[in-house]
N, C-alpha and C positions, 0 to 999 in steps of 0.2 A: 480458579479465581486468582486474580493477581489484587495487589495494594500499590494505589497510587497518591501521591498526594507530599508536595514537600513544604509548602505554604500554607496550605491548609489543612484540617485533620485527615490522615489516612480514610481512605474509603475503599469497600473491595466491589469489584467490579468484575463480571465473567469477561472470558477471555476477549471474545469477540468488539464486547463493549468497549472495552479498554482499546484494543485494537482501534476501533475506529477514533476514540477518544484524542490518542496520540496522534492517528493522522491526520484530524481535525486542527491538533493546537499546532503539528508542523504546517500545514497550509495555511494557517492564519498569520503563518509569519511572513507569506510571500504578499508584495505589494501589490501585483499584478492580476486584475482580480484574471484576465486568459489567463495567466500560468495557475493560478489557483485551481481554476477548470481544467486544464490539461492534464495537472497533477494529479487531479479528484478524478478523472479517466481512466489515468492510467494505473490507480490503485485502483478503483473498480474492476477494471479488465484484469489485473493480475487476481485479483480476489474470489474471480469469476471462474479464472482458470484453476487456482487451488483446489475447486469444489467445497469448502469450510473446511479446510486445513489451517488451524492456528498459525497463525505466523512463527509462532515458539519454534514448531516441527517443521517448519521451510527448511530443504536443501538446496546443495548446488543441483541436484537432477529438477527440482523443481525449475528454480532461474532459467537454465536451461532449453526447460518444455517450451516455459515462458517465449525463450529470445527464439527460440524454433515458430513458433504460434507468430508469431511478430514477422517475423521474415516471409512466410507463408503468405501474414494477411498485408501485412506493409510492402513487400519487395524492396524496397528502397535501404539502403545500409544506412543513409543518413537519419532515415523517420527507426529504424530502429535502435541505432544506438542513441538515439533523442532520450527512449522510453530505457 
């Protein structure tokens, strides 16, 4: 469990919750609501390839698998250093 909360009273939250929590309030800051959706893609697809590996326990071999999985499904160097 983690604790979040700096305006309001701390609240504990399982990992994952929290997880999407944060990725939630960072995409609410983009004006765009396509980059909103791109963004919410492309954390979905990484989250997918994790298998439910906490973001806590993410390595560089992770990223990695990631930007390998990308190049496989995208081919294009420009769509994958986009993501």
């Amino acid at each position: 469990m983690a604790v979040v909360g700096q305006d309001a009273p701390a609240v504990r939250l399982p990992n994952r919750e929290l997880e999407e929590r944060l990725a939630q309030e960072w995409l609410d800051t983009k004006r765009s609501a396509e980059t909103r959706r791109s963004y919410k893609r492309t954390i979905e697809e990484f989250h997918e390839l994790l298998g439910g590996k906490p973001l806590a326990l993410v390595g560089v071999r992770d990223l990695l698998d990631y930007r390998a999985a990308l190049e496989v499904r995208l081919k294009k160097p420009g769509s994958v250093n986009q993501r």
